[in-house]
N, CA, C and O atoms as a Tinker XYZ file with bonds, in Angstrom:
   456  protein
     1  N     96.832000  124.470000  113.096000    73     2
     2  CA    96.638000  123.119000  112.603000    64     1     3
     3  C     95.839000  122.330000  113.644000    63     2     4     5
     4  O     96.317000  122.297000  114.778000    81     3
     5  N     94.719000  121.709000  113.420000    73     3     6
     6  CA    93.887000  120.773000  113.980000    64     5     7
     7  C     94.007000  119.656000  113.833000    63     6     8     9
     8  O     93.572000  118.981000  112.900000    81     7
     9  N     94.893000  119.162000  115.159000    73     7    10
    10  CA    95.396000  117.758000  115.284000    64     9    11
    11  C     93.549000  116.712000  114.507000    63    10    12    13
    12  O     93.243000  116.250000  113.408000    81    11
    13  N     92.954000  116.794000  115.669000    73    11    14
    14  CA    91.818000  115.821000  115.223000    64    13    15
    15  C     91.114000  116.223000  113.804000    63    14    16    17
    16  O     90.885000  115.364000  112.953000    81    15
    17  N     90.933000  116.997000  113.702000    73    15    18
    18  CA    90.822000  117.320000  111.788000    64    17    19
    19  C     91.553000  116.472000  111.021000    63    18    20    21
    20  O     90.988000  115.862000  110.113000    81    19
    21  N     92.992000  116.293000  111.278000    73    19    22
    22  CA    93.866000  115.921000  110.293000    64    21    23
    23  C     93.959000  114.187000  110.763000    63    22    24    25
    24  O     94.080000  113.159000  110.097000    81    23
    25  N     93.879000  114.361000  111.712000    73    23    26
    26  CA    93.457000  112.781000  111.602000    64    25    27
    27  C     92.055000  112.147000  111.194000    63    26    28    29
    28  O     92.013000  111.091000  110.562000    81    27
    29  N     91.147000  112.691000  111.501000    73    27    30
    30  CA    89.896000  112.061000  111.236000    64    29    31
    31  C     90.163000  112.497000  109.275000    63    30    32    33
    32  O     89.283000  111.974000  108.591000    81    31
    33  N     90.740000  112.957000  108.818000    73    31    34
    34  CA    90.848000  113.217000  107.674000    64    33    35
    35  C     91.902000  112.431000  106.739000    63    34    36    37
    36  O     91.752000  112.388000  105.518000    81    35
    37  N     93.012000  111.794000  107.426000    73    35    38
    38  CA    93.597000  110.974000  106.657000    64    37    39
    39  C     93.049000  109.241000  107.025000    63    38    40    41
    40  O     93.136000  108.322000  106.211000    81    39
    41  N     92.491000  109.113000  108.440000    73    39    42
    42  CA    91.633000  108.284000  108.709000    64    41    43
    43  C     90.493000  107.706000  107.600000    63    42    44    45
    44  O     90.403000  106.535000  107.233000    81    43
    45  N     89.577000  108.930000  107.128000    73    43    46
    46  CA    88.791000  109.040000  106.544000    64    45    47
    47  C     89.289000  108.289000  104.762000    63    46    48    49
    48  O     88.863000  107.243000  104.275000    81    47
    49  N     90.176000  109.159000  104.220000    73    47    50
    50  CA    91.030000  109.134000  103.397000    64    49    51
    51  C     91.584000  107.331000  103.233000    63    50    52    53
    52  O     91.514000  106.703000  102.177000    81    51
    53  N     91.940000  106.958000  104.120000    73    51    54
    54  CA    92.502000  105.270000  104.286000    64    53    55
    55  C     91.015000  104.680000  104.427000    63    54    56    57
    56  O     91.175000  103.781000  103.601000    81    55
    57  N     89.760000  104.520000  104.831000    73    55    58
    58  CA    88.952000  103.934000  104.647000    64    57    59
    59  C     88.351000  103.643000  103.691000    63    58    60    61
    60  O     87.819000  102.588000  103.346000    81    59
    61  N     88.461000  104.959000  103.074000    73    59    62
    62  CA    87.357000  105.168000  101.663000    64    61    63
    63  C     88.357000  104.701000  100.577000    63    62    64    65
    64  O     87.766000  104.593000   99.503000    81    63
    65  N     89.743000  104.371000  100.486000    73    63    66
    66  CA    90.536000  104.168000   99.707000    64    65    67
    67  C     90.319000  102.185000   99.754000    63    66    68    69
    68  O     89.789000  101.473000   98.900000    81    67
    69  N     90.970000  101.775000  101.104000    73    67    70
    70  CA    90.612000  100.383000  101.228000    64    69    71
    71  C     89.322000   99.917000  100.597000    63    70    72    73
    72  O     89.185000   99.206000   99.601000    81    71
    73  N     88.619000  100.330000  101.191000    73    71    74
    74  CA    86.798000   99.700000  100.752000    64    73    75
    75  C     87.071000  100.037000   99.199000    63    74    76    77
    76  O     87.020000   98.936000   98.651000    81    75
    77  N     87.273000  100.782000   98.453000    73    75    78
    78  CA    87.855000  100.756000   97.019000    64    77    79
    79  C     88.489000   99.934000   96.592000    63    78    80    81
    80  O     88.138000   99.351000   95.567000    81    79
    81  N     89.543000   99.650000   97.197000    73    79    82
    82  CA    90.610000   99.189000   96.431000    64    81    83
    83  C     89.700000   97.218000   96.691000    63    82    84    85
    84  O     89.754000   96.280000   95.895000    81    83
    85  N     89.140000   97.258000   97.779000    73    83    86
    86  CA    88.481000   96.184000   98.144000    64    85    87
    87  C     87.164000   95.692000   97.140000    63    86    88    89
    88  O     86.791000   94.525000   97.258000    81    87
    89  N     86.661000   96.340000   96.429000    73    87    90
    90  CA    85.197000   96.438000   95.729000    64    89    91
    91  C     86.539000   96.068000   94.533000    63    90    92    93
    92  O     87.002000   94.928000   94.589000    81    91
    93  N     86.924000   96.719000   93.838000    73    91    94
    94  CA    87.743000   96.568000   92.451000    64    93    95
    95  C     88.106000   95.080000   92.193000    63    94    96    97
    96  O     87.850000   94.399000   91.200000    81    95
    97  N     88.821000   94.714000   93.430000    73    95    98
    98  CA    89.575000   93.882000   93.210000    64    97    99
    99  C     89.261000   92.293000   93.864000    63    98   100   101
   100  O     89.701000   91.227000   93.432000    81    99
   101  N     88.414000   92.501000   94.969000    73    99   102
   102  CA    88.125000   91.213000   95.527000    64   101   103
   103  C     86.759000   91.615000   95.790000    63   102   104   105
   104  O     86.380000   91.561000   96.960000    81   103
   105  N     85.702000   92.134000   94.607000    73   103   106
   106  CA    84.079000   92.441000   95.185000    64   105   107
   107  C     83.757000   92.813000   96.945000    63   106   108   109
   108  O     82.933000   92.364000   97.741000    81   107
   109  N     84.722000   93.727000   97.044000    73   107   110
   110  CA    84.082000   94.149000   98.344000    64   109   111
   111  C     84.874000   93.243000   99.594000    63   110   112   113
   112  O     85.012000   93.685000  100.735000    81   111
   113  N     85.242000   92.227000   99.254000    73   111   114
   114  CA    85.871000   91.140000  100.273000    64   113   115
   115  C     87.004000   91.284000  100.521000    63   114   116   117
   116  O     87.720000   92.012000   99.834000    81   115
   117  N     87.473000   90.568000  101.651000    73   115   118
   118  CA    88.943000   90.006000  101.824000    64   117   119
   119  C     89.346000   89.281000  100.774000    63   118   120   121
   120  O     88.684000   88.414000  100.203000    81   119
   121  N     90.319000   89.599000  100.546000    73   119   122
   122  CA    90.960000   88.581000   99.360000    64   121   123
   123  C     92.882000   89.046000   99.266000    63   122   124   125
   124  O     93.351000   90.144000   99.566000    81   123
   125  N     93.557000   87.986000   98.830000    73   123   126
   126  CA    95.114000   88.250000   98.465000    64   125   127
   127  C     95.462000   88.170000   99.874000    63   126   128   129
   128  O     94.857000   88.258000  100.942000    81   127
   129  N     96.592000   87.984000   99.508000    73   127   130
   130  CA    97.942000   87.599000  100.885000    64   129   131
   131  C     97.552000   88.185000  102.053000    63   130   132   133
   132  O     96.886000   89.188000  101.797000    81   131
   133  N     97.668000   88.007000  103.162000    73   131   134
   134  CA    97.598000   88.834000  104.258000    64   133   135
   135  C     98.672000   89.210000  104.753000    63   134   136   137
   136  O     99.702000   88.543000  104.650000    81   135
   137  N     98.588000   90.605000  105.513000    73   135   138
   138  CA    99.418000   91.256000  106.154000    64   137   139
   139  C     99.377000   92.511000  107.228000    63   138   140   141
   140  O     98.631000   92.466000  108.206000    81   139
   141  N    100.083000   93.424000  107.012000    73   139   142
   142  CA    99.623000   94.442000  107.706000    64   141   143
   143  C    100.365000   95.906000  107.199000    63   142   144   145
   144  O    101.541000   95.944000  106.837000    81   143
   145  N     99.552000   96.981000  107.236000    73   143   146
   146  CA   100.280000   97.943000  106.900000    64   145   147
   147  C    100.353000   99.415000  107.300000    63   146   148   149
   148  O     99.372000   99.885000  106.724000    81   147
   149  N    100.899000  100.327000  107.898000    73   147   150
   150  CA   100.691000  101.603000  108.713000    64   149   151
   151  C    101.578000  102.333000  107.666000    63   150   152   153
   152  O    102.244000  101.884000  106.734000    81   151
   153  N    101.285000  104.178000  108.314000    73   151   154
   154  CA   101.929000  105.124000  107.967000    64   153   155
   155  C    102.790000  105.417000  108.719000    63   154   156   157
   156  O    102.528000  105.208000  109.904000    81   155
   157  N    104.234000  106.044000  108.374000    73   155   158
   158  CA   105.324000  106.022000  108.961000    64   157   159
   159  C    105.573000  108.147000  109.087000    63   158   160   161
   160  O    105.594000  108.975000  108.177000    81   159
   161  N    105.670000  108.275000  110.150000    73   159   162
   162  CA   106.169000  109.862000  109.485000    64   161   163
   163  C    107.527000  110.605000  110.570000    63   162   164   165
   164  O    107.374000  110.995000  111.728000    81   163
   165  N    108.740000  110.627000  109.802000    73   163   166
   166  CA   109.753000  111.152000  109.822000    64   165   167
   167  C    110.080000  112.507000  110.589000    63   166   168   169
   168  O    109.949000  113.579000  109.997000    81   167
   169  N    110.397000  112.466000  111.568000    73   167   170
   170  CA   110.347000  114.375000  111.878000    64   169   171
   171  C    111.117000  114.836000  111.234000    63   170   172   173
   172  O    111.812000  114.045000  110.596000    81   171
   173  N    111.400000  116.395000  111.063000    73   171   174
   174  CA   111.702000  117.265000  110.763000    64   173   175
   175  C    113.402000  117.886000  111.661000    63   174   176   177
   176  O    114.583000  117.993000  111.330000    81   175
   177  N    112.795000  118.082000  112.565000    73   175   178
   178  CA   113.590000  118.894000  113.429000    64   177   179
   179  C    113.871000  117.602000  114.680000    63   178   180   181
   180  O    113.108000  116.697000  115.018000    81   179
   181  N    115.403000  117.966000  115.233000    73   179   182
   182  CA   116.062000  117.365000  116.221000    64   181   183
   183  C    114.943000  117.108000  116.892000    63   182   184   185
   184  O    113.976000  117.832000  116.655000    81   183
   185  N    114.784000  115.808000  118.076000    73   183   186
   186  CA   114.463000  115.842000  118.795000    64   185   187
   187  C    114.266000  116.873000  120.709000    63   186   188   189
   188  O    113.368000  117.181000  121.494000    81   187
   189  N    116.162000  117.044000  120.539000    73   187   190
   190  CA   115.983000  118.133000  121.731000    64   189   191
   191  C    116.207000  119.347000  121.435000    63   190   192   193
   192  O    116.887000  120.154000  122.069000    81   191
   193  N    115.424000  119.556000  120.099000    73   191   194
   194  CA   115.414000  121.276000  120.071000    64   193   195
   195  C    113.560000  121.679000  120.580000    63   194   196   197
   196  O    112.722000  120.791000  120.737000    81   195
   197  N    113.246000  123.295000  120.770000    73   195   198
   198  CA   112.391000  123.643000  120.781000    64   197   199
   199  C    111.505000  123.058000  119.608000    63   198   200   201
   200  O    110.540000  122.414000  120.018000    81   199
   201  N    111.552000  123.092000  119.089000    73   199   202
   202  CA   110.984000  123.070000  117.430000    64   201   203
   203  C    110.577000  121.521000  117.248000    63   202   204   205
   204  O    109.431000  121.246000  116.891000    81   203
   205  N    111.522000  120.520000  117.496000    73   203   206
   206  CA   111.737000  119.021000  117.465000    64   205   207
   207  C    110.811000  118.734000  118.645000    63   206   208   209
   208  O    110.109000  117.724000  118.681000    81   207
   209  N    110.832000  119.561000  119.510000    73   207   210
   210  CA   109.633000  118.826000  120.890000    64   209   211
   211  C    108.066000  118.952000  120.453000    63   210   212   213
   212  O    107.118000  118.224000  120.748000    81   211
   213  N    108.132000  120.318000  119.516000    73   211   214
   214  CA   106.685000  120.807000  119.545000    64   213   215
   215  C    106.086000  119.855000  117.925000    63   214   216   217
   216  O    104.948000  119.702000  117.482000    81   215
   217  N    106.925000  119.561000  117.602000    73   215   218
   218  CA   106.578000  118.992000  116.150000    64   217   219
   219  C    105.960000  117.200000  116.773000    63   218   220   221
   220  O    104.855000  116.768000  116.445000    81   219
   221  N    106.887000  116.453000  117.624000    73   219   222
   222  CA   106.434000  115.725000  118.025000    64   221   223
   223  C    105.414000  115.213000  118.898000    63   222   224   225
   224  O    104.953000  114.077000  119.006000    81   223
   225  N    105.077000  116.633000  119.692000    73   223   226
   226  CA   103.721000  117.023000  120.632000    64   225   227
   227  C    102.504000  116.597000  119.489000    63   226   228   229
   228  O    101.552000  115.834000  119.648000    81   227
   229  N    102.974000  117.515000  118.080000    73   227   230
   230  CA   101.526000  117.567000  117.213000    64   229   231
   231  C    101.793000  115.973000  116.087000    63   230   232   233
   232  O    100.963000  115.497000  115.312000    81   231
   233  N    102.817000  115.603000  116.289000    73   231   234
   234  CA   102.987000  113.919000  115.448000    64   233   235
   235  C    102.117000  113.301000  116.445000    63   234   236   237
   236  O    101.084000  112.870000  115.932000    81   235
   237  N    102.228000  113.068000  118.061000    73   235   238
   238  CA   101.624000  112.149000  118.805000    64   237   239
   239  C    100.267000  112.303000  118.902000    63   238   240   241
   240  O     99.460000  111.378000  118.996000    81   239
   241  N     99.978000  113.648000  118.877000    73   239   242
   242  CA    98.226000  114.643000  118.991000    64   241   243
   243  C     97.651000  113.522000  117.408000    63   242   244   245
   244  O     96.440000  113.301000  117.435000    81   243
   245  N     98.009000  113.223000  116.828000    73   243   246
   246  CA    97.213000  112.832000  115.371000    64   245   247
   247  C     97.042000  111.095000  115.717000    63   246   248   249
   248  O     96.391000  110.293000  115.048000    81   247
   249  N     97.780000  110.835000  116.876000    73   247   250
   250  CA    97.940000  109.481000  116.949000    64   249   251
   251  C     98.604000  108.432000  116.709000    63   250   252   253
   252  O     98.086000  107.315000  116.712000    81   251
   253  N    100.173000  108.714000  116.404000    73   251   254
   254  CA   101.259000  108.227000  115.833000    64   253   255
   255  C    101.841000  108.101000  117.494000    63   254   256   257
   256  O    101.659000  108.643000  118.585000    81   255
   257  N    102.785000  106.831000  116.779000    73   255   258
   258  CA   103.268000  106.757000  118.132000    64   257   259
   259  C    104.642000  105.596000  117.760000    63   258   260   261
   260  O    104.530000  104.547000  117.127000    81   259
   261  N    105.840000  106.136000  118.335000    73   259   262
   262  CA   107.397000  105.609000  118.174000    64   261   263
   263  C    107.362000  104.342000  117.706000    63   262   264   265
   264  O    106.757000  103.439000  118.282000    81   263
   265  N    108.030000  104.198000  116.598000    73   263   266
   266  CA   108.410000  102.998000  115.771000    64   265   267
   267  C    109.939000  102.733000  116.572000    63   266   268   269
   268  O    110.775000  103.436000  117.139000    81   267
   269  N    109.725000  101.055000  116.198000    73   267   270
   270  CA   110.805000  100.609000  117.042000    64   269   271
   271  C    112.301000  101.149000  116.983000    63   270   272   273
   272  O    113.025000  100.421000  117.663000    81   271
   273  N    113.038000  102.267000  116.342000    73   271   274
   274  CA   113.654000  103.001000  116.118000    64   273   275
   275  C    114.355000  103.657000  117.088000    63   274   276   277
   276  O    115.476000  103.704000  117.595000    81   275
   277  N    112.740000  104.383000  117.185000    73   275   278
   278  CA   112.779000  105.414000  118.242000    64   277   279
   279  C    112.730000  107.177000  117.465000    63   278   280   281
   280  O    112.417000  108.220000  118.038000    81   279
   281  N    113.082000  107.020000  116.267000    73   279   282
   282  CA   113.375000  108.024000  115.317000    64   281   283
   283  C    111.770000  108.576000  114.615000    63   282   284   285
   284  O    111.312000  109.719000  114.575000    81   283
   285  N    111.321000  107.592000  114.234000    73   283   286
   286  CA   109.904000  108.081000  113.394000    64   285   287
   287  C    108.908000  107.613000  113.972000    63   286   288   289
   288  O    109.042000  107.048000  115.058000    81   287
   289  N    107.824000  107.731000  113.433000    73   287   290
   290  CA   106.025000  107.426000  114.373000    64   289   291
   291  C    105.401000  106.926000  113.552000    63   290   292   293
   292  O    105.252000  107.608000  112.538000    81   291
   293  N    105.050000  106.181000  113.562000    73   291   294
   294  CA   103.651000  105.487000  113.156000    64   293   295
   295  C    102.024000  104.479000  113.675000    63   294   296   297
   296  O    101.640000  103.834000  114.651000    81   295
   297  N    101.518000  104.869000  112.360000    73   295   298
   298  CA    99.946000  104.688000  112.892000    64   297   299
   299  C     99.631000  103.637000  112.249000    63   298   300   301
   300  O     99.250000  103.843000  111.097000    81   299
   301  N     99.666000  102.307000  112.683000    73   299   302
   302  CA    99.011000  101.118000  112.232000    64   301   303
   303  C     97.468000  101.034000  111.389000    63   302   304   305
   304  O     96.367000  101.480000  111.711000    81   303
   305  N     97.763000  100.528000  110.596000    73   303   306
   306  CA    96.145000   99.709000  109.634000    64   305   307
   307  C     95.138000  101.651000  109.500000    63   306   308   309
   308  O     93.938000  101.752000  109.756000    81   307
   309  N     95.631000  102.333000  109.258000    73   307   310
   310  CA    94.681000  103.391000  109.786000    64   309   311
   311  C     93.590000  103.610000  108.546000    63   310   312   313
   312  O     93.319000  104.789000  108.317000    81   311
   313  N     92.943000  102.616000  107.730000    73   311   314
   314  CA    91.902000  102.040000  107.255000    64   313   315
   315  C     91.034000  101.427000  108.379000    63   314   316   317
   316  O     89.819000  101.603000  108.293000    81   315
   317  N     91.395000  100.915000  109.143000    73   315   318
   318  CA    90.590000   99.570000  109.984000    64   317   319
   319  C     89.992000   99.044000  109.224000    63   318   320   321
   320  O     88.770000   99.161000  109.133000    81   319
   321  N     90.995000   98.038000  108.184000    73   319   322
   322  CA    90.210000   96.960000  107.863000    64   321   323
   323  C     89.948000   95.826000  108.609000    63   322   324   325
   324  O     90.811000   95.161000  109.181000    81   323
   325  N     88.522000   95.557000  108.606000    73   323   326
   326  CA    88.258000   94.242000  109.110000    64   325   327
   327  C     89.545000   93.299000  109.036000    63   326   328   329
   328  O     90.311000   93.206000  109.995000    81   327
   329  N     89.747000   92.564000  107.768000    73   327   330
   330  CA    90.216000   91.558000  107.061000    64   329   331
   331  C     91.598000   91.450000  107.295000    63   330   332   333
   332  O     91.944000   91.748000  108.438000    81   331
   333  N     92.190000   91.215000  106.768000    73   331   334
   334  CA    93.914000   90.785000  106.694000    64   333   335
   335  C     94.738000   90.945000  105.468000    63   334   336   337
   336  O     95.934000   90.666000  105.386000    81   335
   337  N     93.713000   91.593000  104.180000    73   335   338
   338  CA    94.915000   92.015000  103.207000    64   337   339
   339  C     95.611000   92.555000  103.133000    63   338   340   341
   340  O     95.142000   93.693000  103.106000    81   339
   341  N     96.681000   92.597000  103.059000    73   339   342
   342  CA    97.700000   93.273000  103.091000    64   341   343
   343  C     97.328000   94.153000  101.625000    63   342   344   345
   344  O     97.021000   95.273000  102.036000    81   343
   345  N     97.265000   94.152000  100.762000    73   343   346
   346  CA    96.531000   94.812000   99.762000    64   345   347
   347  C     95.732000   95.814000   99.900000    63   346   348   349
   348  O     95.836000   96.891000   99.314000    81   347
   349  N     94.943000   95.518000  100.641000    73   347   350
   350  CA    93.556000   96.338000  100.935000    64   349   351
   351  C     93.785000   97.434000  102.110000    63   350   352   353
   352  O     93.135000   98.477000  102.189000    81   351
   353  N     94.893000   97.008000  103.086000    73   351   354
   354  CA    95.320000   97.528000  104.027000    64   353   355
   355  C     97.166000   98.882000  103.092000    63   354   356   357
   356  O     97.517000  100.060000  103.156000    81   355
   357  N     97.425000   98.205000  102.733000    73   355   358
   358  CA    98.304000   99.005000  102.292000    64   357   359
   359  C     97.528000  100.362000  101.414000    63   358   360   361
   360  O     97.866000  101.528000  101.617000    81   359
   361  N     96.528000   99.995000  100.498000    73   359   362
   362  CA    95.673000  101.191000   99.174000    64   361   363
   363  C     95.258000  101.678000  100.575000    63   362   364   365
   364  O     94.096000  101.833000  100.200000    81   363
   365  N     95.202000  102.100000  102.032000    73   363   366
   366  CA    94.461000  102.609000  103.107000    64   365   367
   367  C     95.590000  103.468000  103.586000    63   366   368   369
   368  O     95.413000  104.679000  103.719000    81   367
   369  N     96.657000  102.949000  103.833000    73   367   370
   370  CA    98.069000  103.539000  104.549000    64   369   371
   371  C     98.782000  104.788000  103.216000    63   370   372   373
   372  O     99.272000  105.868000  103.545000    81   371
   373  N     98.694000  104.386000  101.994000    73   371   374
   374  CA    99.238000  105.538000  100.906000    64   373   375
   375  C     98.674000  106.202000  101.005000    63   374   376   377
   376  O     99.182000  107.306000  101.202000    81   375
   377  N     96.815000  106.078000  100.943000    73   375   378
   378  CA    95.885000  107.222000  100.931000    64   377   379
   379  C     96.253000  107.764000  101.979000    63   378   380   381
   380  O     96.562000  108.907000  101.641000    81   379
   381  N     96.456000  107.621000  103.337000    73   379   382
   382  CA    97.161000  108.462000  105.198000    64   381   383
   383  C     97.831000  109.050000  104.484000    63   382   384   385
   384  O     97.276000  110.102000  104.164000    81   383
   385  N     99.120000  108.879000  103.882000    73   383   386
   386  CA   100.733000  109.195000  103.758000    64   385   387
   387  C     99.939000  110.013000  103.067000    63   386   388   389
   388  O     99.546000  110.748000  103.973000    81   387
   389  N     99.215000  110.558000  101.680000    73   387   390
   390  CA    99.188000  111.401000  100.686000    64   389   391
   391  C     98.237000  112.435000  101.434000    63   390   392   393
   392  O     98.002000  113.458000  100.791000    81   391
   393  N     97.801000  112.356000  102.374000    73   391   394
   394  CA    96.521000  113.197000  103.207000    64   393   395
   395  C     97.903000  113.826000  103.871000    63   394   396   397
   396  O     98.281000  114.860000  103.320000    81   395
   397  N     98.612000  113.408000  104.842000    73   395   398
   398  CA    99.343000  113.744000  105.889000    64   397   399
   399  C    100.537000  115.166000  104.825000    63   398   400   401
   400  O    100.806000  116.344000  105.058000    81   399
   401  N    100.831000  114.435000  103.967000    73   399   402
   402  CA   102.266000  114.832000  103.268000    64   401   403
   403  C    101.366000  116.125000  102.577000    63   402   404   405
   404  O    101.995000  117.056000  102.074000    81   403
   405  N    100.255000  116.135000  102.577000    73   403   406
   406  CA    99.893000  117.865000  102.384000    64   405   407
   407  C     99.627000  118.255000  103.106000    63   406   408   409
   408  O     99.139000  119.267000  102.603000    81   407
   409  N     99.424000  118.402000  104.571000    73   407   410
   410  CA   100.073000  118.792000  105.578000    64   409   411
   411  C    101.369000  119.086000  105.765000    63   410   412   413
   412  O    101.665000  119.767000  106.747000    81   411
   413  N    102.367000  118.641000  104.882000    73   411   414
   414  CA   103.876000  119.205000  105.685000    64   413   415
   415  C    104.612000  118.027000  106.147000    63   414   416   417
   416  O    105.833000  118.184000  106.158000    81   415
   417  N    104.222000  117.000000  106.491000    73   415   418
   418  CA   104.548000  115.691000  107.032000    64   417   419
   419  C    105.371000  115.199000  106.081000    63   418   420   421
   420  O    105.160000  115.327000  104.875000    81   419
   421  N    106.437000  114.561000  106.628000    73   419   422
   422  CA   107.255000  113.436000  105.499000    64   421   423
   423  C    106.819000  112.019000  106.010000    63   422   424   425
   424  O    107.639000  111.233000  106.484000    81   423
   425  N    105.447000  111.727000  105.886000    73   423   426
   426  CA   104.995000  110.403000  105.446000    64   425   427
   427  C    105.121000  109.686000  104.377000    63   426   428   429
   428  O    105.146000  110.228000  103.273000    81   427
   429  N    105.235000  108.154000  104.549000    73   427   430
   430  CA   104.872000  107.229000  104.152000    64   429   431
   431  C    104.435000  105.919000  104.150000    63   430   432   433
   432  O    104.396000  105.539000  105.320000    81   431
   433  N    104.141000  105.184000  103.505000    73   431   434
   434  CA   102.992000  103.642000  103.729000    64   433   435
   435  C    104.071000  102.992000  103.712000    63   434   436   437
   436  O    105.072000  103.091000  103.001000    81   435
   437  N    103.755000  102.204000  104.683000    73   435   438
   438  CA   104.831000  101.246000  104.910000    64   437   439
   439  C    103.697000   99.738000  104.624000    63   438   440   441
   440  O    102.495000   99.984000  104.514000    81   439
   441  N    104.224000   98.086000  104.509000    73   439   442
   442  CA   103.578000   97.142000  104.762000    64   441   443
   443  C    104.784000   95.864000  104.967000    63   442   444   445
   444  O    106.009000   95.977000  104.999000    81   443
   445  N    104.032000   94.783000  105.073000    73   443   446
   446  CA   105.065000   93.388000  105.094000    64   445   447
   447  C    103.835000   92.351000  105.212000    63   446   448   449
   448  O    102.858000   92.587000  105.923000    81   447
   449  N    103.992000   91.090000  104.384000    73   447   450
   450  CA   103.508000   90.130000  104.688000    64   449   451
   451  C    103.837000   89.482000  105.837000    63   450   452   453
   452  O    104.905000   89.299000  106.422000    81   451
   453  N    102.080000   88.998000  106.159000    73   451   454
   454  CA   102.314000   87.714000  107.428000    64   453   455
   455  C    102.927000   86.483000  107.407000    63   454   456
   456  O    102.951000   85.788000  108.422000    81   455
């Protein structure tokens, strides 16, 4: 598995989804509530097992990184939208979660208004 593959690929995946969901609905623009929204992904295996260390080696390799928990990882806005919709930013974070979760990953899009 190719950490940077799979990121530049659900990366990819959240851009091309935002700028979509952005053209449909607000011609290409910012538009609707603002907020913010990342992918969340769940491990698998214990933390202090063999298995639980190496799974989280390849969660952090993609660019995820400990939610205030301490339990799961996540990757903020990973659209990079310019703007502040929370809208536009969330259609970016499902497209991650649905890239990642065929990989094996138990992702998902998380968001909250500002």
């Amino acid at each position: 598995m190719d950490q940077a593959a799979i990121r530049n690929e659900f990366v990819q995946a959240a851009k091309t989804a935002a700028q979509t969901f952005a053209d449909k609905h607000f011609g290409g623009q910012d538009g609707g509530a603002c907020g913010f929204a990342w992918v969340t992904i769940y491990p698998e295996h214990k933390g202090n097992t063999k298995a639980g260390r190496e799974e989280r080696r390849i969660i952090e390799q993609l660019g995820m990184r400990k939610d205030w928990t301490g339990k799961a990882y996540q990757f903020w806005d990973p659209a990079g939208w310019p703007g502040q919709s929370v809208d536009v930013k969330e259609a970016g974070a499902r497209a991650a979660a649905e890239v990642l979760k065929r990989y094996g990953f138990k992702a998902y899009a998380g968001s909250r208004l500002d």
